[in-house]
Residue frames relative to the residue before (quaternion, step in Angstrom):
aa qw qx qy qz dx dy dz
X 1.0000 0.0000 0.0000 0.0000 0.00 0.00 0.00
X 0.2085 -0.7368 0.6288 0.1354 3.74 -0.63 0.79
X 0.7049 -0.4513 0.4359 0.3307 3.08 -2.02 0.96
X 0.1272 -0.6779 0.7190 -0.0849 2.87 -1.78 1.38
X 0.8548 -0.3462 0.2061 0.3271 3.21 -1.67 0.79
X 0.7217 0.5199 -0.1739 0.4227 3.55 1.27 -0.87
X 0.5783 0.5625 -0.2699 0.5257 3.11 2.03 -0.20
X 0.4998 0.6400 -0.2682 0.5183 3.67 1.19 0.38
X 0.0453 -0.7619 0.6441 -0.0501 3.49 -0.63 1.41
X 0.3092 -0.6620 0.6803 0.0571 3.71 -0.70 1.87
X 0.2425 -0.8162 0.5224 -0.0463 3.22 -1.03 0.96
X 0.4617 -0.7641 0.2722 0.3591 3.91 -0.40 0.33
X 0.7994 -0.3774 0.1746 0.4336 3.86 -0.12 0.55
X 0.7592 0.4688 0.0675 0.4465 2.44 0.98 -2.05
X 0.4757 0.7271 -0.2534 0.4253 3.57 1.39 0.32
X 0.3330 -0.7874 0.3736 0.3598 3.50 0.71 1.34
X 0.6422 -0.5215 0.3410 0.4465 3.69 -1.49 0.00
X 0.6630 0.4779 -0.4486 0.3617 3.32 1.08 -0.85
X 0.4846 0.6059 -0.4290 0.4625 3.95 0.83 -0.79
X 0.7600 0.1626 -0.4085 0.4787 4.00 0.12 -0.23
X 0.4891 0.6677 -0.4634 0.3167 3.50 0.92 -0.26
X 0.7257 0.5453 -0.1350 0.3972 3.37 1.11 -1.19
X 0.4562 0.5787 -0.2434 0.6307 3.56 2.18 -1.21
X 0.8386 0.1245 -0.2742 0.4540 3.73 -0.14 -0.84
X 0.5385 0.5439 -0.5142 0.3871 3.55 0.74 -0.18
X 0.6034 0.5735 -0.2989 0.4665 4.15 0.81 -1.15
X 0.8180 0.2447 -0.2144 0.4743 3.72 0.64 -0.97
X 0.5469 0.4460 -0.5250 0.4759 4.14 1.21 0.41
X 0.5123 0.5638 -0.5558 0.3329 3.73 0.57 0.85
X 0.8436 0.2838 -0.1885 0.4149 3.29 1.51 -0.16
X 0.2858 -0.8512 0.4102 0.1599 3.47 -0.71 -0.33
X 0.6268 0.4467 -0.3128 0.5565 3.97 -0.72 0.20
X 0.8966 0.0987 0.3015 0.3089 2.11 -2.04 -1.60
X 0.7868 0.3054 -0.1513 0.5146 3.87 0.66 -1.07
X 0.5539 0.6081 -0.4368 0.3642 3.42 1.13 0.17
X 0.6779 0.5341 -0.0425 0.5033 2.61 1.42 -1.36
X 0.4852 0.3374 -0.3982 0.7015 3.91 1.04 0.17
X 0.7667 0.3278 -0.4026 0.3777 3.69 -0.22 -0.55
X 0.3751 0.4878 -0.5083 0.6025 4.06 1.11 -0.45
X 0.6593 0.3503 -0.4565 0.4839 4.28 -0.99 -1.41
X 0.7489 0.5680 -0.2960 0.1698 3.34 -0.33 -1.39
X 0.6926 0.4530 -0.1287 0.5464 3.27 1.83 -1.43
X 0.5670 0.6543 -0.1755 0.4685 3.13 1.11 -0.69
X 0.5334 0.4461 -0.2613 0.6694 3.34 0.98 -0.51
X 0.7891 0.3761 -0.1820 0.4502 3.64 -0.01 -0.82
X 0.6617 0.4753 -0.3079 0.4914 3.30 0.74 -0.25
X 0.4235 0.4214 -0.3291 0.7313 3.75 1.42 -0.81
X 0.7981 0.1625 -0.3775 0.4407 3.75 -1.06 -0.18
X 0.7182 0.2842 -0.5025 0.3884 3.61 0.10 0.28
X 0.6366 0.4876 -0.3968 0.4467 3.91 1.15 -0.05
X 0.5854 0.4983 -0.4079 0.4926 3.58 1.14 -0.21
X 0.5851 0.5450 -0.3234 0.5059 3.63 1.55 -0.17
X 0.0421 -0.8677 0.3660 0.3338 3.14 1.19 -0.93
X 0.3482 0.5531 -0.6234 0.4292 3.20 0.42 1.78
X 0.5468 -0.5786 0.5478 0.2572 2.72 -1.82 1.07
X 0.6827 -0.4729 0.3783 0.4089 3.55 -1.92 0.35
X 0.6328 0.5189 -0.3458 0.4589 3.81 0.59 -1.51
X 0.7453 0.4659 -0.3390 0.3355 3.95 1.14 -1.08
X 0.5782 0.6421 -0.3811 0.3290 3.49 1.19 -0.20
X 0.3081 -0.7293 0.6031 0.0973 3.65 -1.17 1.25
X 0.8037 -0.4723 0.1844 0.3113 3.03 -1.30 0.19
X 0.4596 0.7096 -0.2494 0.4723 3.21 1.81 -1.12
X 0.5732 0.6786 -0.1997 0.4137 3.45 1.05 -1.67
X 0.7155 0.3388 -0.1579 0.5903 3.59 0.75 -1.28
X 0.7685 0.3413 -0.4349 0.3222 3.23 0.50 -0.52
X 0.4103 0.6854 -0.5003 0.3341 3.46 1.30 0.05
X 0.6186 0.5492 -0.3382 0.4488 3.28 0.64 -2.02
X 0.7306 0.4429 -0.3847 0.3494 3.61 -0.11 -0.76
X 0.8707 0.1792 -0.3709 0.2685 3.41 0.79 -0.39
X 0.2775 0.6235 -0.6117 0.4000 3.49 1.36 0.87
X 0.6007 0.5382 -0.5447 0.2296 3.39 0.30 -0.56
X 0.5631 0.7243 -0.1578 0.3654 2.90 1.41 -1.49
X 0.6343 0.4845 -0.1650 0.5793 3.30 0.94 -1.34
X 0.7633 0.3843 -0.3091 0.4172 3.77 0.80 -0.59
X 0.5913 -0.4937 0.2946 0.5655 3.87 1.67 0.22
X 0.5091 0.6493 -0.5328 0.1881 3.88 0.59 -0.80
X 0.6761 -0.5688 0.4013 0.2415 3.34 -1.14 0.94
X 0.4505 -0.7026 0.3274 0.4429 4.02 -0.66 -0.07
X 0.5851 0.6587 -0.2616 0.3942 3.01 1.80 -0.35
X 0.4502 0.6284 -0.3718 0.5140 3.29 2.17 -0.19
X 0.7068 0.4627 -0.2094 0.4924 3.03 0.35 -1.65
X 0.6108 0.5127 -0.3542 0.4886 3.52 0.10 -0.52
X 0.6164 0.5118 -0.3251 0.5024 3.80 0.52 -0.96
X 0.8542 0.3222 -0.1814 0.3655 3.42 0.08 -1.72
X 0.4890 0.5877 -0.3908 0.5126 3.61 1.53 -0.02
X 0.6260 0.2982 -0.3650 0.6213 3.86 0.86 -0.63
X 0.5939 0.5070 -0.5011 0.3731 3.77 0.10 0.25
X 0.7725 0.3351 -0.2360 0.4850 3.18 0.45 -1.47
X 0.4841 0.6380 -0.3929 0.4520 3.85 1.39 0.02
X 0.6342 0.5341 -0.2376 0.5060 3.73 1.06 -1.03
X 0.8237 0.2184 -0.3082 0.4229 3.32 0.81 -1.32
X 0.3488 0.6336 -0.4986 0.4778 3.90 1.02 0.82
X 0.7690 0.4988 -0.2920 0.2731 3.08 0.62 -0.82
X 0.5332 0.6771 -0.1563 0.4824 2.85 1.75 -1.44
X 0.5736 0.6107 -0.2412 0.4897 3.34 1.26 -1.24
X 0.7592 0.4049 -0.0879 0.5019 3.66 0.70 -1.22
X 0.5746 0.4602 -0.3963 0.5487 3.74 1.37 -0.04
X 0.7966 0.4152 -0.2131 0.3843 3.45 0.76 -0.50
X 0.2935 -0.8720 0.1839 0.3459 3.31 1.91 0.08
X 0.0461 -0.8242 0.5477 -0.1364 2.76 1.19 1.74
X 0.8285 -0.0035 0.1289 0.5450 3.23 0.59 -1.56
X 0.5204 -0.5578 0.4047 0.5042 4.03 -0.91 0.87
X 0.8652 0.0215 0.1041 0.4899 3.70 -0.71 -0.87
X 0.6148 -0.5424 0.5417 0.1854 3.42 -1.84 1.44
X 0.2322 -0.7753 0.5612 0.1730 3.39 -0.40 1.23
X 0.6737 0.4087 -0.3554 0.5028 4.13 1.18 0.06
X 0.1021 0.8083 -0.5256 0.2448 3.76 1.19 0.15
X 0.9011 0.2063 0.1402 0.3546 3.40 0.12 -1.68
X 0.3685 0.7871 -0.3789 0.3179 2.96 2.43 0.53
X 0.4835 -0.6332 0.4868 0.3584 3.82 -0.98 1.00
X 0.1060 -0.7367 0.6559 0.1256 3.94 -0.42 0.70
X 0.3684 -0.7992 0.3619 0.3074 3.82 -1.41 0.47
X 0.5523 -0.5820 0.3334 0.4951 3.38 -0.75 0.97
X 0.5292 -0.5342 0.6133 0.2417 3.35 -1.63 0.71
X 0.1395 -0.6701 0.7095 0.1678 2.94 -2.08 0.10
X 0.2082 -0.8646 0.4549 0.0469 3.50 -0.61 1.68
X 0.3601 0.4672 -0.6287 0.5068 3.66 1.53 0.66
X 0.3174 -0.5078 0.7672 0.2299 3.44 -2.33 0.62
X 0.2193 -0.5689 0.7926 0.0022 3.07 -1.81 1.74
X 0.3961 0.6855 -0.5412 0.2835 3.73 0.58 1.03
X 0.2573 -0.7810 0.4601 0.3349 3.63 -0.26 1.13
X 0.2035 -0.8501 0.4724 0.1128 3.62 -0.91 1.19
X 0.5233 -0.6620 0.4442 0.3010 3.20 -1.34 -0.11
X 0.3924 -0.6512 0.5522 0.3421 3.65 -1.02 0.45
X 0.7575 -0.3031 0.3785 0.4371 2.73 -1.91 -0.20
X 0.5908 0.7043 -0.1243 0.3735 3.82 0.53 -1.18
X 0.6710 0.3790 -0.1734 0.6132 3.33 1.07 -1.45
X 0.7009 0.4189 -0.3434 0.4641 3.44 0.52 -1.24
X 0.6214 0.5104 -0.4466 0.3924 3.72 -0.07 -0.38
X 0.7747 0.3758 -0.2449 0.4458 3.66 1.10 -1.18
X 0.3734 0.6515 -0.4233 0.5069 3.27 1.49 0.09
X 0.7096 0.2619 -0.1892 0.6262 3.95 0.27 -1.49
X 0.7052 0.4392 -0.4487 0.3294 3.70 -0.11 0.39
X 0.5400 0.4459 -0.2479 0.6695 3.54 1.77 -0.59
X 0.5091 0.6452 -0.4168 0.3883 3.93 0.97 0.30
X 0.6643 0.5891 0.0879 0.4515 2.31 1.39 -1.96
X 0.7054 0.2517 -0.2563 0.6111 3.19 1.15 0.36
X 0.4999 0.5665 -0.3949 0.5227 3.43 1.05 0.33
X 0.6645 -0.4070 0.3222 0.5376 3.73 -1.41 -0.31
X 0.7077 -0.2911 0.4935 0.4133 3.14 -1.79 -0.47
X 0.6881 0.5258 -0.3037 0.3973 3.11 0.01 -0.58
X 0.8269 0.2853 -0.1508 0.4606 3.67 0.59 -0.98
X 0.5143 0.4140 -0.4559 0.5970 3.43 1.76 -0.01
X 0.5310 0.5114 -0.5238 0.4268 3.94 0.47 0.06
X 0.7772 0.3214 -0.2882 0.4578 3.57 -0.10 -1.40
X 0.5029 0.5812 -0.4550 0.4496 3.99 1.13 -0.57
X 0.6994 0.4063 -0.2779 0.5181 4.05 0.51 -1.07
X 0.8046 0.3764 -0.3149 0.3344 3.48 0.06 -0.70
X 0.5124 0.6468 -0.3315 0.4573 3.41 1.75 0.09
X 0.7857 0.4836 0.0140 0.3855 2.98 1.11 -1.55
X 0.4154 0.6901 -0.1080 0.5827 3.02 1.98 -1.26
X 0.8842 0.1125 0.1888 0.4121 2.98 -1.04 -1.43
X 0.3950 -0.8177 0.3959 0.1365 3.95 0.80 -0.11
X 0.0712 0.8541 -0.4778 0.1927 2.84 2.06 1.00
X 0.2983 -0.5322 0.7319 0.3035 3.67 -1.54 0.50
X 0.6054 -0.5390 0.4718 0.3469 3.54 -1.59 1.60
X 0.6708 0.4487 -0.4173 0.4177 4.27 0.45 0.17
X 0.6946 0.4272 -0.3287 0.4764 3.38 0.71 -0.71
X 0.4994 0.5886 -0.4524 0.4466 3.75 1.48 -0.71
X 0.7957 0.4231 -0.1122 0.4187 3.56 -0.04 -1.56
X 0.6242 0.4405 -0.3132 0.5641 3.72 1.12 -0.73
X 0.4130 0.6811 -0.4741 0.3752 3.88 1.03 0.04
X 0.3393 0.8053 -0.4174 -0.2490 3.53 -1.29 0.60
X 0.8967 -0.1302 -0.0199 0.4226 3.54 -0.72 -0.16
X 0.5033 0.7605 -0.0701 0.4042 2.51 1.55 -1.08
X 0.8338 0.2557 -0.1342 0.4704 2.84 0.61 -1.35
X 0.3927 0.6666 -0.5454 0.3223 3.81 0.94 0.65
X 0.2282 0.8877 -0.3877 0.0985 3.64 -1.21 0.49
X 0.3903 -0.7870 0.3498 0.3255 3.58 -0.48 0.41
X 0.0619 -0.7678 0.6371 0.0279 3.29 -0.78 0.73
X 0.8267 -0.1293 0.0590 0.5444 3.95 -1.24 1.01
X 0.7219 -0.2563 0.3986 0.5043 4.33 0.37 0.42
X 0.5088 0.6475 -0.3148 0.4720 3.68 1.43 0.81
X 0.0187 0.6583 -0.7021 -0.2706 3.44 -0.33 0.66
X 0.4041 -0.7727 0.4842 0.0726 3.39 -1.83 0.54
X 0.2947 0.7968 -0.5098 -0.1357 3.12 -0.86 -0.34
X 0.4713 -0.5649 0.6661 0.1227 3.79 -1.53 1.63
X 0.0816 0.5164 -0.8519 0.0308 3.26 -1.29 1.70
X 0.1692 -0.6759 0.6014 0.3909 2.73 -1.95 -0.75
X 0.3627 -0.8159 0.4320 0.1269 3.18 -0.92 1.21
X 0.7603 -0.1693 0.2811 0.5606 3.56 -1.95 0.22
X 0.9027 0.0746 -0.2079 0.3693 3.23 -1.45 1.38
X 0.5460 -0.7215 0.2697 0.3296 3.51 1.32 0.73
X 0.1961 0.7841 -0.5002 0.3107 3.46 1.73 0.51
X 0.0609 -0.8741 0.4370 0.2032 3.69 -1.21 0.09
X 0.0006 -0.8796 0.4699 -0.0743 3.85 0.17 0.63
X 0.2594 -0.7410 0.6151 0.0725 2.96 -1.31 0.97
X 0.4398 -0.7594 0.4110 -0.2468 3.02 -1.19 1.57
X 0.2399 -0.8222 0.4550 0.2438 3.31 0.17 1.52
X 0.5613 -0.5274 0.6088 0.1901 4.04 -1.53 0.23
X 0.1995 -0.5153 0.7690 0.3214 4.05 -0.93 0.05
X 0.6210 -0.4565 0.5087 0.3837 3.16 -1.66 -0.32
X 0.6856 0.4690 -0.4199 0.3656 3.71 0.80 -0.67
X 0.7030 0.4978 -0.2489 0.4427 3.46 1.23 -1.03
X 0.5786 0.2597 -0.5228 0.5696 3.71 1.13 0.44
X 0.4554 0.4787 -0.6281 0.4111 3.92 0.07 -0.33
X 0.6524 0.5427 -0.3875 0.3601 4.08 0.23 -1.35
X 0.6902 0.6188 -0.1509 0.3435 3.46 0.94 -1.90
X 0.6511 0.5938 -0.1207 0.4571 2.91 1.08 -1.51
X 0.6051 0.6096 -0.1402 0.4926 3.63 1.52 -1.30
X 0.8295 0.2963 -0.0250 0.4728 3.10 0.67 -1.47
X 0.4915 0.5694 -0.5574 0.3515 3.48 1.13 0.76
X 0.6790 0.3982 -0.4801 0.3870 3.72 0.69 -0.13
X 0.3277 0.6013 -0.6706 0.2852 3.74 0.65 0.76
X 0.3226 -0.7524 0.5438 0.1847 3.53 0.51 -0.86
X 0.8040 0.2438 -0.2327 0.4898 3.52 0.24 -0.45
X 0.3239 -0.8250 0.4472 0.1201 3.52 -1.36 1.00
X 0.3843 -0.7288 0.4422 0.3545 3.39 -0.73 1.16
X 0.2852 -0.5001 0.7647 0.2895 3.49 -1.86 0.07
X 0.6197 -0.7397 0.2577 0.0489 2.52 -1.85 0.50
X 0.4464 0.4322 -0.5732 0.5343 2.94 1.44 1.45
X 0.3392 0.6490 -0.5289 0.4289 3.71 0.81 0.57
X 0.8198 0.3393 -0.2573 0.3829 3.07 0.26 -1.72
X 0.3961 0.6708 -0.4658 0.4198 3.98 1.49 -0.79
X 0.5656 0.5929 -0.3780 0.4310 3.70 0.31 -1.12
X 0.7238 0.6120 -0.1687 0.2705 3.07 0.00 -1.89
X 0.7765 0.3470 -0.1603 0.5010 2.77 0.68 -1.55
X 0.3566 0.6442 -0.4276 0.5244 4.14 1.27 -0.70
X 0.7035 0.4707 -0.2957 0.4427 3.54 -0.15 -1.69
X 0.8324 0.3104 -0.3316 0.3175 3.35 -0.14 -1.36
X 0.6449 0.4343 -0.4953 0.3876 3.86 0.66 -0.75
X 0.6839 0.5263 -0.4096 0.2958 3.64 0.48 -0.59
X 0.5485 0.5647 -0.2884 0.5450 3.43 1.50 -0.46
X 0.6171 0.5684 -0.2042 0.5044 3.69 1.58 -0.57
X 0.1307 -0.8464 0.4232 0.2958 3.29 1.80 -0.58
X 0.2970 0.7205 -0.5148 0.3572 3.43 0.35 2.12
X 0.3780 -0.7346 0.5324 0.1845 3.11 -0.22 1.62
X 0.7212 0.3763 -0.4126 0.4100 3.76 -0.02 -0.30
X 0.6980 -0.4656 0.4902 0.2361 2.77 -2.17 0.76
X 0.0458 -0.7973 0.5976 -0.0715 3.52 -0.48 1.64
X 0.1781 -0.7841 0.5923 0.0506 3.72 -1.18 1.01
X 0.7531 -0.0983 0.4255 0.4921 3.43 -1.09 -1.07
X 0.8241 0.5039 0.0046 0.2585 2.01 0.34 -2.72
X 0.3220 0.8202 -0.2677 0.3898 3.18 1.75 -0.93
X 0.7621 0.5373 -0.0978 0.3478 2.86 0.01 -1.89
X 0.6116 0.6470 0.0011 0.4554 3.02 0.42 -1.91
X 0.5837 0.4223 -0.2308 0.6540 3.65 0.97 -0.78
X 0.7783 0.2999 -0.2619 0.4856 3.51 -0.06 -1.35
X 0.4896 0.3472 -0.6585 0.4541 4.13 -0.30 -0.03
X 0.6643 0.4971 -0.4625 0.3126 3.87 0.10 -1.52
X 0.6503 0.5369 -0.2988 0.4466 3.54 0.44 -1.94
X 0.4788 0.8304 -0.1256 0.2558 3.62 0.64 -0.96
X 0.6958 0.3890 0.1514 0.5845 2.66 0.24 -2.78
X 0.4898 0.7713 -0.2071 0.3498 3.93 1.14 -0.54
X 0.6896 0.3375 0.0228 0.6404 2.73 0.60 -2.54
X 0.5418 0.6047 -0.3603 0.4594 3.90 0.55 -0.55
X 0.3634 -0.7127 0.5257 0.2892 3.57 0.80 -0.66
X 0.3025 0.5242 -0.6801 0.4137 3.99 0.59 0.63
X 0.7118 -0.4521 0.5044 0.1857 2.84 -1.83 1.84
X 0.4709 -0.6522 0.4760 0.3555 3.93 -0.85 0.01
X 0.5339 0.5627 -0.3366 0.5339 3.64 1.39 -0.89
X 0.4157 0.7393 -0.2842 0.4471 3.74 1.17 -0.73
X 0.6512 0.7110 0.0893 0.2499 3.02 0.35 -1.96
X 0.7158 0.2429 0.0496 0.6528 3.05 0.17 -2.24
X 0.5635 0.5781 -0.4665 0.3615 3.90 0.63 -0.15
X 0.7515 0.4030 -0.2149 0.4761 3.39 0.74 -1.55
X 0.5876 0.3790 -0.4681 0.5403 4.07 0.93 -0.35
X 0.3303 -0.6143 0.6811 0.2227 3.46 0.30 -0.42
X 0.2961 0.6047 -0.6792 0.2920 3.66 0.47 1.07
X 0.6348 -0.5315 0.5274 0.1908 3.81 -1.25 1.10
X 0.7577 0.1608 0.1662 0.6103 3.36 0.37 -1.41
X 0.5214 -0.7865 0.3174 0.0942 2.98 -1.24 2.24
X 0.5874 0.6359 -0.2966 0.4033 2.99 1.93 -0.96
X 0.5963 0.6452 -0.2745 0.3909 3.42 1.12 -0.32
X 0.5177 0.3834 -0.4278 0.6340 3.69 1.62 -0.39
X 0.5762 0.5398 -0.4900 0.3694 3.76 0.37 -1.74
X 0.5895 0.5201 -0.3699 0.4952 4.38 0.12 -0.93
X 0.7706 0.0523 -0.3550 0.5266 4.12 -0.02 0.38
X 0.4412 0.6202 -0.5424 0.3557 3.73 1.11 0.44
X 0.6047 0.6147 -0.3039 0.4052 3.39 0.99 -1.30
X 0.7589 0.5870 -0.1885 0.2096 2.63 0.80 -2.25
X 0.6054 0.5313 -0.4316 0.4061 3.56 1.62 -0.25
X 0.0985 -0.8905 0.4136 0.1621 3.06 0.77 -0.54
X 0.0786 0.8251 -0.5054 0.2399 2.38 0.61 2.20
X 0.3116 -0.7378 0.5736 0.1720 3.67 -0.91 0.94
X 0.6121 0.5542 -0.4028 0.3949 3.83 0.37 -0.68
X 0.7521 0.2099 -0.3135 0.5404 3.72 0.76 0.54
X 0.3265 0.7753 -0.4468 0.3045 3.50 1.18 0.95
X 0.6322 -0.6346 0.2907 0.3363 3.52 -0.71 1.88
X 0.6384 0.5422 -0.3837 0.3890 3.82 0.97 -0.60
X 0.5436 0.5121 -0.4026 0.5293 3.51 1.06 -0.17
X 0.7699 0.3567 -0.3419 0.4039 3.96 0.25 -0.92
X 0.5419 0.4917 -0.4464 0.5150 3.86 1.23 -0.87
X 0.6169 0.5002 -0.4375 0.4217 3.90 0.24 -0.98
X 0.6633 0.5722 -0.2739 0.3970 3.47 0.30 -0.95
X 0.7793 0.4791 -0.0141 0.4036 2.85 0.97 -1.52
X 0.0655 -0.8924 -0.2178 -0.3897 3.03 1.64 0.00
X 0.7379 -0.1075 0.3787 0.5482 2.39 -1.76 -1.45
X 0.5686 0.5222 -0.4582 0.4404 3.86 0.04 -0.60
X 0.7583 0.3876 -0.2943 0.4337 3.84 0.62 -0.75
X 0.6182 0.6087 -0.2929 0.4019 3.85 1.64 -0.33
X 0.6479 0.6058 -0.3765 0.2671 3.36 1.53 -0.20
């Protein structure tokens, strides 16, 4: 996916040359998906340091640690804040490789500790099935973006940013080439129901964005008769939560989300909180086997 309009941080007048030099120079190292979180990310920060009126090069540490807690003060999760603190940390840094400025003034910012349990309400096994069956009776289209959510554990960008193009056969594989978080690219095997869907829903022709596809997905659980709050993201959870109970290895797992960091799959392992494969059952066993 190439940079789009949303990947562009407007800056205030009054911002010296080297300070945008350093903004567009930090975000042409990337592209997509991560350009475009790191643009929001700056952008935000750049509005709270012009409503301060201080320049970027003029901000101290204190400075950053403020921004961080208005966010706070404004509800943003810690995983936001946390996110846009390793942003605006990167594009210091960048700043300070290029001897924009002597020393990163966020170097030594306090970042907030994470939580790695998911407080995402998920879906069972049950729900999801009546989800992709209430798909299934809908159009092509929404039983496509419904399978490739659920299916394959597509993030709702890499679904919709998907195109024709990029379908294909590999060794008795249908396929499909996204590209994922961090502009990585992989190809992806198909079930059979979710290319029969694909395959259906290519003569719609027209491509949802991604409050289209929210809808969609809203529409279908209620049509599934699921009282809970269903997303994308939803979804996405349940293939993982899923792929779990299914018995795929966890290393497994974190491969096909393409999560970076293991602790990030291990967070909907917990989150089932499943006991029937708790370690006190295999030591007990284990053990006994050594008492006979």
């Amino acid at each position: 996916m190439e940079t789009t309009s949303a990947a562009v941080v407007r800056v205030e007048p009054y911002f010296s040359e080297g300070e945008q030099q350093a903004l567009a120079g930090f975000l042409s190292g990337y592209r997509g998906l991560t350009r475009e979180a790191y643009a929001l990310d700056l952008r935000q920060f750049v509005t709270w340091c012009s409503e301060h009126h201080l320049g970027l090069f003029a901000a101290r540490r204190v400075d950053v640690e403020y921004f961080a807690r208005d966010l706070e003060a404004r509800g943003k999760a810690r995983a936001t804040v946390a996110r846009r603190l390793c942003t605006i940390a990167g594009l210091y840094r960048y700043a300070e490789e290029e001897g924009l400025i002597d020393h990163s003034p966020a170097v030594h910012v306090r970042r907030p500790r994470l939580d790695y349990e998911s407080h995402v309400s998920g879906l069972d096994r049950n729900e999801l099935g009546a989800l992709l069956v209430a798909a299934g009776l809908s159009s092509a289209r929404d039983h496509a973006l419904i399978s490739l959510l659920a299916l394959n554990g597509l993030r709702i960008s890499e679904a919709i940013g998907a195109d024709i193009e990029a379908l294909g056969l590999e060794r008795g594989h249908r396929t499909l080439t996204v590209t994922r978080k961090g502009g990585k690219v992989v190809t992806l095997p198909l079930a059979p129901r979710t290319a029969r869907a694909v395959d259906l829903a290519i003569a719609d022709g027209r491509r949802l964005d991604r409050y289209g596809a929210g809808r969609i997905v809203r529409k279908t659980a209620r049509r599934a008769r699921i009282g809970k709050s269903v997303t994308p993201h939803t979804l996405r959870h349940a293939f993982i939560t899923a792929a779990l109970d299914a018995g795929v290895p966890l290393r497994d797992v974190q491969e096909t989300a393409s999560h970076a960091d293991p602790r990030t799959t291990m967070r909907y392992d917990r989150g089932r909180i499943s006991l029937d494969r708790h370690a006190t059952y295999i030591v007990a066993t284990f053990v006994a086997g050594a008492a006979r």
